[in-house]
PAZAPA-4460 file (N, C-alpha, C; in steps of 0.05 Angstrom, whole numbers, plus 32768, in hexadecimal, padded with zeros to 4 digits):
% residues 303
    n_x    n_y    n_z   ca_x   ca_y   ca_z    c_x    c_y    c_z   seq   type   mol
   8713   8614   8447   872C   860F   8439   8733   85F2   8437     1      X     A
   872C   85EA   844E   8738   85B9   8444   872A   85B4   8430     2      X     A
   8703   85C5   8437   86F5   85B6   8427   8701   85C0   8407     3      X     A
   870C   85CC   840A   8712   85DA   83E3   872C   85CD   83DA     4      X     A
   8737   85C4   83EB   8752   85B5   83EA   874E   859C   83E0     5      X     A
   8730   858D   83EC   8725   8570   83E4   8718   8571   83CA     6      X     A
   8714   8585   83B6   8707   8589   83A6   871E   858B   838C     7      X     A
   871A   8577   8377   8728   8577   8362   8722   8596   834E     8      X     A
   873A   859F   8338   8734   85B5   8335   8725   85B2   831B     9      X     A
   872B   8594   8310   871C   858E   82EF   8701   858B   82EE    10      X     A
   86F0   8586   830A   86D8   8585   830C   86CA   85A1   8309    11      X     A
   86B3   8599   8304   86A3   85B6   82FF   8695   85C3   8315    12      X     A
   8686   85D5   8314   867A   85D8   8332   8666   85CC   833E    13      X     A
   865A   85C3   832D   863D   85B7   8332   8643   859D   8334    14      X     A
   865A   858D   8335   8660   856D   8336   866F   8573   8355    15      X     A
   8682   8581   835C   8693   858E   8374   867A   8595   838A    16      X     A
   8665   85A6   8383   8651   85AB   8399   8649   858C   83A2    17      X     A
   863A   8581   8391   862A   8560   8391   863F   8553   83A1    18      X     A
   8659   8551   8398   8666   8539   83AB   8671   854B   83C9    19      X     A
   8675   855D   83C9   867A   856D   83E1   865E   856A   83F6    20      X     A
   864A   856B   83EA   8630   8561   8402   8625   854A   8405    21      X     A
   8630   8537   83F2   8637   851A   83F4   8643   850D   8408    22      X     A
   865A   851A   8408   8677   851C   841D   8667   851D   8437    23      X     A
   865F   8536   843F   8651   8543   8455   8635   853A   8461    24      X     A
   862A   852C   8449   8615   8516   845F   8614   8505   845F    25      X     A
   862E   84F5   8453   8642   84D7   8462   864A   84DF   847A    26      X     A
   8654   84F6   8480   8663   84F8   849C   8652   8502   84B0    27      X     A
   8635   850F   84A3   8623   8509   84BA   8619   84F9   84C9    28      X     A
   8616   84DC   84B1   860A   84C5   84BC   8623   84B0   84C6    29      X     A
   8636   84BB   84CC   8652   84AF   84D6   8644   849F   84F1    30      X     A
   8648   8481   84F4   8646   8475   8508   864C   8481   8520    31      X     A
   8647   8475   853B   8640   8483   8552   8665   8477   8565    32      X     A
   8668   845F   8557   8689   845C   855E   8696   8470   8555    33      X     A
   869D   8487   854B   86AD   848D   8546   86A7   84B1   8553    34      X     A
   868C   84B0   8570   8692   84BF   8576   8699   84B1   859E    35      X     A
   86A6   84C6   85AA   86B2   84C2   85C2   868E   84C4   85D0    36      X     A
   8694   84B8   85F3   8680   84BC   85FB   867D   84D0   860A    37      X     A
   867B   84E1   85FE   8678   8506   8601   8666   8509   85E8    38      X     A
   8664   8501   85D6   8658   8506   85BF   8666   851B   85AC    39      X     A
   8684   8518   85B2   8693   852F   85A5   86AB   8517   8595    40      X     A
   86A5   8525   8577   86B8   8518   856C   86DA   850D   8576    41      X     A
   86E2   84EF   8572   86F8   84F3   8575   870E   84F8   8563    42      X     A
   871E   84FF   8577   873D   8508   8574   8748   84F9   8558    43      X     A
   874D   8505   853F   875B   84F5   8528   877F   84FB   852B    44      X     A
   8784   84E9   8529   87A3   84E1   8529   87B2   84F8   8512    45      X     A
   87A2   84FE   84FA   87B1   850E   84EA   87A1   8515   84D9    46      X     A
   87A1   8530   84CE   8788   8539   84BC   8782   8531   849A    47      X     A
   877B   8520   8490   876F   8519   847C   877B   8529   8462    48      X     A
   8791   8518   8455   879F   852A   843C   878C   8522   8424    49      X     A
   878A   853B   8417   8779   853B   8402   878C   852D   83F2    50      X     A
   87A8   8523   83EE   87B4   8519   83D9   87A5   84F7   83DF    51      X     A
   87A0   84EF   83EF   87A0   84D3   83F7   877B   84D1   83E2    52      X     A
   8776   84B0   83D6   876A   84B0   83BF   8757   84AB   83D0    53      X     A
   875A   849E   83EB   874D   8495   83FB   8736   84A4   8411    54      X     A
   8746   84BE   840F   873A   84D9   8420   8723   84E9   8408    55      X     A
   8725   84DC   83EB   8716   84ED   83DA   86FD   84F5   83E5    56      X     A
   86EA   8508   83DA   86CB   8508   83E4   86B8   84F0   83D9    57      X     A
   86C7   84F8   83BE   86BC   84DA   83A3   86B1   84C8   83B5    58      X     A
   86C1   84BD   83C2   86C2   84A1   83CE   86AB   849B   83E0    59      X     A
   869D   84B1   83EA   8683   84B2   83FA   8671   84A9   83F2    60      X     A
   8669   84B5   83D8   8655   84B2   83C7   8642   8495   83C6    61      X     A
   865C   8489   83CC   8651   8469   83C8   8642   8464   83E3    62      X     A
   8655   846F   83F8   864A   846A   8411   862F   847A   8416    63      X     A
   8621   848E   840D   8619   849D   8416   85FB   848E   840C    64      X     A
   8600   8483   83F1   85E7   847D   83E3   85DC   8460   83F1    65      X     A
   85F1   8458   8407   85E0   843C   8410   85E0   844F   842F    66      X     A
   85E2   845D   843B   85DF   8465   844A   85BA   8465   8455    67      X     A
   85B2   846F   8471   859A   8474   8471   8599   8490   847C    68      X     A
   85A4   84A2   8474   85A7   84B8   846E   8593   84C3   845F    69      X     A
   857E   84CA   845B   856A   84D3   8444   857A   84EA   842B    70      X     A
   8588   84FC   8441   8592   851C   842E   85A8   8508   841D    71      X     A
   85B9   84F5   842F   85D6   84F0   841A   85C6   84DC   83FF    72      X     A
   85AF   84C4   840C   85A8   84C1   83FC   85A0   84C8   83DD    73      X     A
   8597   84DF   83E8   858B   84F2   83D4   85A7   8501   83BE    74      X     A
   85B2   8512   83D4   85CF   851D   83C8   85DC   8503   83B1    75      X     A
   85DE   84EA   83C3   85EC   84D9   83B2   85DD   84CF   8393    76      X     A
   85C9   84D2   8395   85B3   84CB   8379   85B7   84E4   8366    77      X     A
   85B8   84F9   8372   85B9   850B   835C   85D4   850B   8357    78      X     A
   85E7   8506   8366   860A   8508   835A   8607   84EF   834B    79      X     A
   85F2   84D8   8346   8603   84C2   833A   85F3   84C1   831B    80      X     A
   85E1   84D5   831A   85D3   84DA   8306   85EE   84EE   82EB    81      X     A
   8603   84EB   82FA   8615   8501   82E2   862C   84EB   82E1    82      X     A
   8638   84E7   82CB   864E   84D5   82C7   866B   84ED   82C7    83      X     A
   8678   84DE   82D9   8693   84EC   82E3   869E   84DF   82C4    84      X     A
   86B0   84FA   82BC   86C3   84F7   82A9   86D7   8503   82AE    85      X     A
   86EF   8504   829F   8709   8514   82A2   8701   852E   829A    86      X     A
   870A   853F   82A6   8702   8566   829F   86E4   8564   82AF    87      X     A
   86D8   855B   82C6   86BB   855F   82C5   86A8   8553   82C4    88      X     A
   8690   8553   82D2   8674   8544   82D0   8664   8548   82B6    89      X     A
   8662   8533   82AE   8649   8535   828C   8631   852E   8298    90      X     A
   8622   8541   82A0   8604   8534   829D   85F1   8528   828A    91      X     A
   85E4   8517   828A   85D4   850A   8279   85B4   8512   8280    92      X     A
   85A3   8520   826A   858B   852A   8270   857A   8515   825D    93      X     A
   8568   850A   8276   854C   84FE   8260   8531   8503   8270    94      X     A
   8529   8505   8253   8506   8515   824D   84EB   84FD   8244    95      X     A
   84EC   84F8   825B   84CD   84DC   8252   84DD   84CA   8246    96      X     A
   84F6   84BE   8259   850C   84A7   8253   8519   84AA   8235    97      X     A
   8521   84C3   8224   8520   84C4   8219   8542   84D4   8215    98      X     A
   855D   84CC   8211   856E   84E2   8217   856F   84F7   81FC    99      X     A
   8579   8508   820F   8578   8522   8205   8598   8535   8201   100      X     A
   8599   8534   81E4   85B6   8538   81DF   85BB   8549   81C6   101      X     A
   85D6   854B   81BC   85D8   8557   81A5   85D6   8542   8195   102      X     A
   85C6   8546   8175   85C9   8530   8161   85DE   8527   8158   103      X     A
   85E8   8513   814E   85F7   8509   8141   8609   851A   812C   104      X     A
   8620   852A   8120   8626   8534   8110   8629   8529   80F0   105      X     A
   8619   8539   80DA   8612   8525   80C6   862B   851C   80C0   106      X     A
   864A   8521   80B5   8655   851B   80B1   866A   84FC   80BE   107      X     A
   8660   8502   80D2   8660   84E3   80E6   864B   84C2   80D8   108      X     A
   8631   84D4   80D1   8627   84C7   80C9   861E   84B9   80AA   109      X     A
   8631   84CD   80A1   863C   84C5   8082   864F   84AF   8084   110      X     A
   8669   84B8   808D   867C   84A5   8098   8673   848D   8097   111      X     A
   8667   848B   80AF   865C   8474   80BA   8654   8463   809D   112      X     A
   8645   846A   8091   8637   8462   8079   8646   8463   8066   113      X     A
   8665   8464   8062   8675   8464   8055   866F   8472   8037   114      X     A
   866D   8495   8042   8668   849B   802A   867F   84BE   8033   115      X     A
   868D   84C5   8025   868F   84DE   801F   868A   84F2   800A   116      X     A
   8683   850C   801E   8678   8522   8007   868B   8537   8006   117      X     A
   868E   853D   7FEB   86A4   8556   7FE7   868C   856D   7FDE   118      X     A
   8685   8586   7FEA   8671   8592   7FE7   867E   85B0   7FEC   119      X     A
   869B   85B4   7FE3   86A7   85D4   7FE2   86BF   85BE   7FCF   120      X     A
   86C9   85E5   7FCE   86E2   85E1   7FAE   86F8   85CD   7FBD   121      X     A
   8710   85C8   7FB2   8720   85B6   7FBF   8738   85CA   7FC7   122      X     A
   8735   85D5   7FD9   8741   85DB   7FEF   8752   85CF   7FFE   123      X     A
   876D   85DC   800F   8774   85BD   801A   8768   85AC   8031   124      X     A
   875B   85BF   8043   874E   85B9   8053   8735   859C   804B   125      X     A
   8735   85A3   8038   8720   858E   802D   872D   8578   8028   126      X     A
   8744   857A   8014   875A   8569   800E   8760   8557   8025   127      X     A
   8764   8564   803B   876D   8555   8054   8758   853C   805F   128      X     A
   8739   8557   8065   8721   8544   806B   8726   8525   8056   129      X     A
   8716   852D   8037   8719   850F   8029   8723   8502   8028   130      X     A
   8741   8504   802F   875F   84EA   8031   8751   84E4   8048   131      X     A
   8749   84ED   805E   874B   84E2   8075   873D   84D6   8077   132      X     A
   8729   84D6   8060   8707   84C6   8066   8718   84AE   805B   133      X     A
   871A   84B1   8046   8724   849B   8032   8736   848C   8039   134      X     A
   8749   848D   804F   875E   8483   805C   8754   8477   806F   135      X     A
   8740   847C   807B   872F   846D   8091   8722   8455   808F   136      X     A
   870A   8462   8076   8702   844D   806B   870D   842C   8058   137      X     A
   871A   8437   8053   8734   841F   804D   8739   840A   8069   138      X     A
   8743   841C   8074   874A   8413   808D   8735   8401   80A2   139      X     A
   871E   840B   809D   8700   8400   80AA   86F9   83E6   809A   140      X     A
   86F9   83DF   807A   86EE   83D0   8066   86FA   83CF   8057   141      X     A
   8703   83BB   804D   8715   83BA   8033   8707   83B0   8019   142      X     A
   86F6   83AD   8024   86E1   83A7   8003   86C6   83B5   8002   143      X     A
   86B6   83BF   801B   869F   83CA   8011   86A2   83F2   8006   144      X     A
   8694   83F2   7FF0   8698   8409   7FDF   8699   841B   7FF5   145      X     A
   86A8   8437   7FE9   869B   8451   7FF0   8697   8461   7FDA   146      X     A
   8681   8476   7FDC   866F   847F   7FD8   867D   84A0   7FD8   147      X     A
   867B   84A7   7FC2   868D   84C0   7FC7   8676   84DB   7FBF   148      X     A
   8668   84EB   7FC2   8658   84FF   7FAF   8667   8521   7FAE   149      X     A
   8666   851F   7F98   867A   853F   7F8E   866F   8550   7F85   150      X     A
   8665   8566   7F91   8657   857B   7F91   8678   8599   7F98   151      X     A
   8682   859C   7F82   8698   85AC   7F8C   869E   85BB   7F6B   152      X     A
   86A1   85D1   7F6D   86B2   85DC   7F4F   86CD   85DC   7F52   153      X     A
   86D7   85C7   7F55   86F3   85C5   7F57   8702   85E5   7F65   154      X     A
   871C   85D8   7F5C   872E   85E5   7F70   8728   8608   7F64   155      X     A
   8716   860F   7F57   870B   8629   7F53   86F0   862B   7F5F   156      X     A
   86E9   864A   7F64   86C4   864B   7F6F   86B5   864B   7F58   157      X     A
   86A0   864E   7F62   868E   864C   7F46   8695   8669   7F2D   158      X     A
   86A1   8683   7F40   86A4   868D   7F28   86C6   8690   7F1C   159      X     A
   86D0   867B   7F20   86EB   8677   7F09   86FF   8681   7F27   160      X     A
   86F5   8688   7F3A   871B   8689   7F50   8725   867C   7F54   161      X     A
   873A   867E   7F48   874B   865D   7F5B   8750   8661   7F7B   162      X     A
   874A   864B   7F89   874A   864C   7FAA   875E   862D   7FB0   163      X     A
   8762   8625   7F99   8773   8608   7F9C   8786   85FF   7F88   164      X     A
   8794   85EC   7F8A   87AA   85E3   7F78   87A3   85CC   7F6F   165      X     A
   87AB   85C1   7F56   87A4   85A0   7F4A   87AF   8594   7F58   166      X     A
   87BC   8593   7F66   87CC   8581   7F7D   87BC   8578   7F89   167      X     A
   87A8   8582   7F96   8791   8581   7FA5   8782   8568   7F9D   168      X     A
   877A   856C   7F7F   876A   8559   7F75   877E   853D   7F6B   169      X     A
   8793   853E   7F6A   87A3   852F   7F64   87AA   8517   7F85   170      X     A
   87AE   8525   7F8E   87AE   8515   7FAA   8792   8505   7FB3   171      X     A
   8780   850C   7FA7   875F   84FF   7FB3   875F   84EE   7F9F   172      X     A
   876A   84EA   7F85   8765   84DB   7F72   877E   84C5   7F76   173      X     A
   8792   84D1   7F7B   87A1   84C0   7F85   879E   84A2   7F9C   174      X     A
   8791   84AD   7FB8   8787   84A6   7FCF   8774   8491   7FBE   175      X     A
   875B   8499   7FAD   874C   8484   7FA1   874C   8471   7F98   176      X     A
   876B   847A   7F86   876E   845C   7F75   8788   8453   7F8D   177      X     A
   878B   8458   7FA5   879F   8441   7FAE   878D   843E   7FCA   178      X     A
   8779   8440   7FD1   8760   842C   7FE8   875D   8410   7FD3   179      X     A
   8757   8401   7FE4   8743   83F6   7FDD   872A   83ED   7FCD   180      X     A
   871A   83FE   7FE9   8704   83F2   7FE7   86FD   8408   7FC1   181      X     A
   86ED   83FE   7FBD   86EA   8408   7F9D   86D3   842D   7FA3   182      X     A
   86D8   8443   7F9D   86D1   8453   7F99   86AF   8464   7F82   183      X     A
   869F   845C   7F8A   868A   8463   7F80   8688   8482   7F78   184      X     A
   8687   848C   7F67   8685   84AB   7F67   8668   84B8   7F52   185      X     A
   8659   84C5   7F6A   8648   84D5   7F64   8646   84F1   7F62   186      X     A
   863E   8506   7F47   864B   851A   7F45   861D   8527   7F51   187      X     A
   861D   8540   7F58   8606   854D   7F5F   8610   856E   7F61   188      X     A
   85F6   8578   7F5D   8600   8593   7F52   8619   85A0   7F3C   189      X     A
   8630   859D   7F44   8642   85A0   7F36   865B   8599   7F3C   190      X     A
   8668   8589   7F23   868F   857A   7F20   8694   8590   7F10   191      X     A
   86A5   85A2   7F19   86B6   85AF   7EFD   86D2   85B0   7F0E   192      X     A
   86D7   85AE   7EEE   86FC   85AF   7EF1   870F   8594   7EF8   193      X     A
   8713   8596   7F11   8720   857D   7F1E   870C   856F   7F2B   194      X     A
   86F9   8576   7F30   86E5   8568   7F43   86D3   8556   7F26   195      X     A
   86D1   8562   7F14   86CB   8551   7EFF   86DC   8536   7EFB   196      X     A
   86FE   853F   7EF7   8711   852B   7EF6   8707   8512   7F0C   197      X     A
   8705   8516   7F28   8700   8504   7F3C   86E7   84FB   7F35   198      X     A
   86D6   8509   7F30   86B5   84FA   7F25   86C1   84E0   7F0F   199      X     A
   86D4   84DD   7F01   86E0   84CD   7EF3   86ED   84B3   7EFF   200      X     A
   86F9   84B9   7F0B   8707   84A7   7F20   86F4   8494   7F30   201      X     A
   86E1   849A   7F25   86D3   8484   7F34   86D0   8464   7F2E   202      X     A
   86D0   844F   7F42   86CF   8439   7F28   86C7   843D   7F13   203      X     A
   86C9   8422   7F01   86C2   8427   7EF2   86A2   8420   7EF1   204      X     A
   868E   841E   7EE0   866E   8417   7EE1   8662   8424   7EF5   205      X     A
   866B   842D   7F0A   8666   8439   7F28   8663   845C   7F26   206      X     A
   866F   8464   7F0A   8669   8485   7F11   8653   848C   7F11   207      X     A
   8648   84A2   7F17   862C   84A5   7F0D   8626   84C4   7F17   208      X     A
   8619   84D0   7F0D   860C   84ED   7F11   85EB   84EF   7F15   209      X     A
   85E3   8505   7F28   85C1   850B   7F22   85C2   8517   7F12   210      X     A
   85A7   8518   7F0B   8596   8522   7EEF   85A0   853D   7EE8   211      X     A
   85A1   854D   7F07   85A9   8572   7EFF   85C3   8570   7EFD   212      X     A
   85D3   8567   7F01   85F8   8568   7F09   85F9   8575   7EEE   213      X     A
   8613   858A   7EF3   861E   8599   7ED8   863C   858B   7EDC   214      X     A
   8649   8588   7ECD   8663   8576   7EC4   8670   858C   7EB4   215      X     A
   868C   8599   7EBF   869E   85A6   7EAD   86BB   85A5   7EAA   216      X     A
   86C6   859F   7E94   86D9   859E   7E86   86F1   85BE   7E87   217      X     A
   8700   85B7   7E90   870C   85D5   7E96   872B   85C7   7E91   218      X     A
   8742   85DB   7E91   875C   85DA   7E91   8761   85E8   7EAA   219      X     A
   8779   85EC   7EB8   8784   85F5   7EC9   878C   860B   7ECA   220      X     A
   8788   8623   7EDC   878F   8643   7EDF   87A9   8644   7EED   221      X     A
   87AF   8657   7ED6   87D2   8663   7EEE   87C6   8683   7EF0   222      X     A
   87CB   8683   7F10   87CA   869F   7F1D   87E9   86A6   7F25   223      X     A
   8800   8696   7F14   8812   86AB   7F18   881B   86C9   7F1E   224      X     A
   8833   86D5   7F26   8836   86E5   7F23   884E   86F5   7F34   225      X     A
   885B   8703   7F25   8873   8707   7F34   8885   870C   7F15   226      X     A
   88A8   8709   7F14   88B8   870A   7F03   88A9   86FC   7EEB   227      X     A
   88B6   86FD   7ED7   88B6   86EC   7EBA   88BB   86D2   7EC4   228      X     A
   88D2   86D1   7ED0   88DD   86AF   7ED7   88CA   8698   7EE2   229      X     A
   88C3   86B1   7EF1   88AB   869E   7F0C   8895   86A2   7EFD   230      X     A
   8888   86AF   7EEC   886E   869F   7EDF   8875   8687   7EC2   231      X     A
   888A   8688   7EC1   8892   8673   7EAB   8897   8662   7EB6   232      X     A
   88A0   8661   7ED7   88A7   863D   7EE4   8888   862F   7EEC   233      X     A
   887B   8647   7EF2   8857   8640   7EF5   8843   863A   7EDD   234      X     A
   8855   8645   7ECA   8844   863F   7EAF   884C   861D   7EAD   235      X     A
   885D   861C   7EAC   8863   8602   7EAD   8861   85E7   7EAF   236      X     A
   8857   85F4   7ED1   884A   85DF   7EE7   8830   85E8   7EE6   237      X     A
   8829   85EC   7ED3   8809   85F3   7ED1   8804   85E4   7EB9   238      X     A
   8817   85E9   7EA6   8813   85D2   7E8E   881B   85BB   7E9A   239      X     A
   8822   85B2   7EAB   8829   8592   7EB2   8813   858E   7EC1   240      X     A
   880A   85A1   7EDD   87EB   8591   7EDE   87DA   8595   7EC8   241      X     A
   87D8   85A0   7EB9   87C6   859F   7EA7   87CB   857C   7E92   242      X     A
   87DD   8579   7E89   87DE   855B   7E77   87DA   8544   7E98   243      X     A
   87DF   8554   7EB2   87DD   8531   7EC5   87BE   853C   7EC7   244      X     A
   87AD   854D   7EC0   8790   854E   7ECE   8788   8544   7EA7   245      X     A
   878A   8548   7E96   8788   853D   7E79   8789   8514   7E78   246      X     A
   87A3   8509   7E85   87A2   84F8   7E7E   8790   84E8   7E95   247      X     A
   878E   84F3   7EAB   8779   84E4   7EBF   875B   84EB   7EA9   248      X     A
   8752   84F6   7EA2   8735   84F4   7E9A   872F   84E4   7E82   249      X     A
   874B   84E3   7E71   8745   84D1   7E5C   8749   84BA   7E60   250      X     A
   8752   84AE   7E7C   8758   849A   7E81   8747   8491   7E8A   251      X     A
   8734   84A0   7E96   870E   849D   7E9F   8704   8492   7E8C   252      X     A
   870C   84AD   7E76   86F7   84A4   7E65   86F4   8498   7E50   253      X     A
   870C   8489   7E4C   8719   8479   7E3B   8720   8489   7E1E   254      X     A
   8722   849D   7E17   8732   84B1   7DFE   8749   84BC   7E00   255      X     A
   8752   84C3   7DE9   8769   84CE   7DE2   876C   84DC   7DEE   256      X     A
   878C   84E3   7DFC   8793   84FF   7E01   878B   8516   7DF8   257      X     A
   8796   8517   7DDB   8788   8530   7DD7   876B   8536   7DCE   258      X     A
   875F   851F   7DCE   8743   8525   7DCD   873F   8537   7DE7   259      X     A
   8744   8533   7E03   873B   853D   7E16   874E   855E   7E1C   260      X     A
   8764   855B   7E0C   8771   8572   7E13   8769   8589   7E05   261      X     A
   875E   858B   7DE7   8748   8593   7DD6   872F   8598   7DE9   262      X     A
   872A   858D   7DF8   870D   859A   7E02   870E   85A5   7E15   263      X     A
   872B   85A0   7E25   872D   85B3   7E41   8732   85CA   7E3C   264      X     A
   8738   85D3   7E1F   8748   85E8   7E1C   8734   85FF   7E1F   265      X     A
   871D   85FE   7E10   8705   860A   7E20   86F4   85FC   7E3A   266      X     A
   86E2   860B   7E48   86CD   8603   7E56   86BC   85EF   7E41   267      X     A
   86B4   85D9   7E58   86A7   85D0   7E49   8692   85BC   7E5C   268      X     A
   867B   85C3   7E5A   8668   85B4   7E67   8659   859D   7E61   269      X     A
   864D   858F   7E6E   8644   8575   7E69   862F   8573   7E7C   270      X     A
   861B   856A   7E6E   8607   8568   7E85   8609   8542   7E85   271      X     A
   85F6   853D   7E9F   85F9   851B   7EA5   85F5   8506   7E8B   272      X     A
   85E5   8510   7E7B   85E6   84FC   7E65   85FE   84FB   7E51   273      X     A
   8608   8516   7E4E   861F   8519   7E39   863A   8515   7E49   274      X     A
   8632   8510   7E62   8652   8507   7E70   864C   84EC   7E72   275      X     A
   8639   84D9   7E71   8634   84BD   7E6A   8648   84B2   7E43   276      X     A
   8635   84C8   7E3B   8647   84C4   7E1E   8664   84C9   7E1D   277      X     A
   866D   84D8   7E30   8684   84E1   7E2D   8698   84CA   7E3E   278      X     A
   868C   84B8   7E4C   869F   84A3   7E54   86A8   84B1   7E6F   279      X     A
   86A3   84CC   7E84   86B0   84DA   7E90   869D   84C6   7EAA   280      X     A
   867D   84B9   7EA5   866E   84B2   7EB7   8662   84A3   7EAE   281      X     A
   8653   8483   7EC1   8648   846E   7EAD   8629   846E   7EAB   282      X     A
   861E   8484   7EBF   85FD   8486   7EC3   85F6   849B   7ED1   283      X     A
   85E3   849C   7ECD   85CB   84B4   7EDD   85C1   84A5   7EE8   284      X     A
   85B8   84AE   7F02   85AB   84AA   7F1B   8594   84BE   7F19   285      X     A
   857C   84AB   7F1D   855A   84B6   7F18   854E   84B7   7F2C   286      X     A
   8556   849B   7F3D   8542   8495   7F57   854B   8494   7F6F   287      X     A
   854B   848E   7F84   8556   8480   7F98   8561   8464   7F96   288      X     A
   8554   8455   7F8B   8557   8437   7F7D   857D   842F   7F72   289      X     A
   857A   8445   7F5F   858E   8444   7F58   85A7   8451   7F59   290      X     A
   85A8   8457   7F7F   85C0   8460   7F8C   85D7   844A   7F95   291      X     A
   85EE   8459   7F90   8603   843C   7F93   85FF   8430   7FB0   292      X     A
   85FA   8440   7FC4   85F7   8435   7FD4   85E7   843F   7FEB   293      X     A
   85D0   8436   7FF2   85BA   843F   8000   85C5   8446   801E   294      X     A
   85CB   8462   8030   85D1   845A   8049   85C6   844B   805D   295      X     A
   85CB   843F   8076   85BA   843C   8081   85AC   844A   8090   296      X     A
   85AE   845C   809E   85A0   8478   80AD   8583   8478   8095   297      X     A
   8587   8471   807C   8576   8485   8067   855B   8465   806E   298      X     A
   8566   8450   8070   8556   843F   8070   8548   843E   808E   299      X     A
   855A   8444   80A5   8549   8445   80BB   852F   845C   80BE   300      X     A
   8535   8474   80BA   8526   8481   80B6   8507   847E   80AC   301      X     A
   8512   8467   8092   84F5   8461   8081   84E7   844C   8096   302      X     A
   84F4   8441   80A4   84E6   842C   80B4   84CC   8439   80C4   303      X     A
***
C-alpha cells in the first residue's frame, strides 16, 4: 500500500514497474551510515509523504544509474531508454540505429509544402479544413504561392445530389482573394459546379489543369420543400447564388454576364483545352516541369 501511494496515477504500468525497482535498488545500495551498529535499519523520525517532490521514486533513477549497484544500474538504463511525458512513458524503438515509428501524415506533408488538396464535394467539414489551411498559410508567408489542386464535383456528388450549399464555395473563394500570398489553382480529375468556379479564382497566368481533368459548367439546385412560401423564399436565394456563382466566373474569365449565365443554364463541359479557350484556365500541365510548384519531399526522394 505506501508503495502504490508513491506511484503517480498518469503513468502507465510499464514506466511505474521500471521506476518502482529503480527506487528499490537505490535503497539497497543505501550507504552503511545510515544503518545502526546492529545492522538494523535506523529509526526515521517520520514516514516519507508521497506528496513531498522530494520523496518521489523518479528522483532515484539518477542515483541509481551512477550507483555500483549492477541490477539498479541496469533497472536505471532501461527506465532512461523511455522519455517521461505528461499522461505516461513514450518509448522510442530502434532497429539497426534506425527509429522506428508511424510515418509522417500526408496531409502534414502537403502543408508543409504549401500546397492544399480539395479531393471530396464541398462539404462543410471541408469548408472548415481549406480556410484553415489558407489562414495558416498566410500567416506562415506572405508572399510565397500556394498551390491549391481540385479534384471535387462541387457541392453535389458525381451523380447530381446536393450534399452542400454555394456558401461553401463562396467562403473558399472569398478566403483566396483576401490571403496574400497569391493562389495557384490546379484542377485534376474533375471541377464541376463550384469547384470549377474556384479552379477560376486562381491567379491569374497561374491556373492550370492535367491533360484528363473534366471542367463543368452547372447552375445551382434547390432541394426545397415544404409550403408554397418556403420554396419561393429558396427559389430566390437560389437565384441570388446563382448570378454571385455567374459573376465570379466571368470575372475569371473575363466575359459577359450573360454569356456565362446562357451556358450555366445547361450542363456544360469543357475539357483542359476548351477551358484554356474559355478564359476559365491559362494552361495544361503535361509534365512535371511544368508544375507551379515542385514539392520538396518530391525532390528528396529523387535524390
Amino acid at each position: 500500500a505506501p508503495f502504490a501511494k508513491l506511484l503517480p496515477t498518469t503513468m502507465n504500468f510499464k514506466a511505474a514497474t521500471l521506476t518502482l525497482l529503480a527506487g528499490t535498488a537505490a535503497a539497497f545500495n543505501a550507504p552503511q551510515s545510515a544503518l545502526t551498529g546492529n545492522g538494523v535499519p535506523a529509526a526515521r523520525s517520520a514516514h516519507p509523504s508521497p506528496l513531498r517532490p522530494e520523496n518521489s521514486p523518479l528522483l532515484k533513477l539518477e542515483d541509481a544509474s551512477s550507483s555500483s549497484n549492477p541490477f539498479a544500474k541496469q533497472v536505471a538504463m532501461a527506465a532512461g531508454g523511455m522519455n517521461m511525458v505528461a499522461g505516461g512513458a513514450q518509448a522510442e524503438e530502434y532497429y539497426e540505429g534506425v527509429r522506428i515509428g508511424p510515418p509522417p501524415d500526408l496531409p502534414s506533408l502537403l502543408l508543409h509544402n504549401r500546397i492544399v488538396y480539395i479531393g471530396m464535394p464541398l462539404v462543410p467539414a471541408v469548408t472548415e479544413l481549406v480556410i484553415a489551411e489558407l489562414l495558416y498559410l498566410n500567416y506562415e508567408s506572405t508572399s510565397d504561392p500556394i498551390t491549391m489542386y481540385i479534384n471535387s464535383s462541387g457541392t453535389t456528388t458525381a451523380t447530381g445530389q446536393q450534399v452542400g450549399f454555394e456558401t461553401e464555395a463562396f467562403a473558399i473563394a472569398d478566403v483566396m482573394k483576401y490571403v496574400r500570398p497569391p493562389v495557384h489553382t490546379v484542377a485534376l480529375g474533375q471541377a464541376f459546379g463550384a469547384a470549377a468556379m474556384l479552379l477560376g479564382q486562381g491567379k491569374r497566368g497561374r491556373r492550370s489543369a492535367l491533360p484528363n481533368a473534366t471542367i463543368q459548367l452547372n447552375q445551382p439546385k434547390s432541394m426545397a420543400r415544404g409550403q408554397a412560401s418556403d420554396i419561393a423564399i429558396k427559389a430566390r436565394e437560389t437565384q441570388a447564388n446563382r448570378r454571385t456563382m455567374c459573376n465570379l466566373i466571368a470575372s475569371a474569365c473575363q466575359k459577359p454576364v450573360n454569356v456565362v449565365e446562357k451556358d450555366c443554364q445547361r450542363v456544360k463541359y469543357l475539357q483542359p483545352h476548351e477551358a484554356v479557350e474559355y478564359g476559365l484556365i491559362d494552361r495544361v500541365v503535361e509534365n512535371e516541369k511544368s508544375l507551379p510548384v515542385k514539392p520538396s519531399f518530391i525532390t528528396q526522394l529523387n535524390q
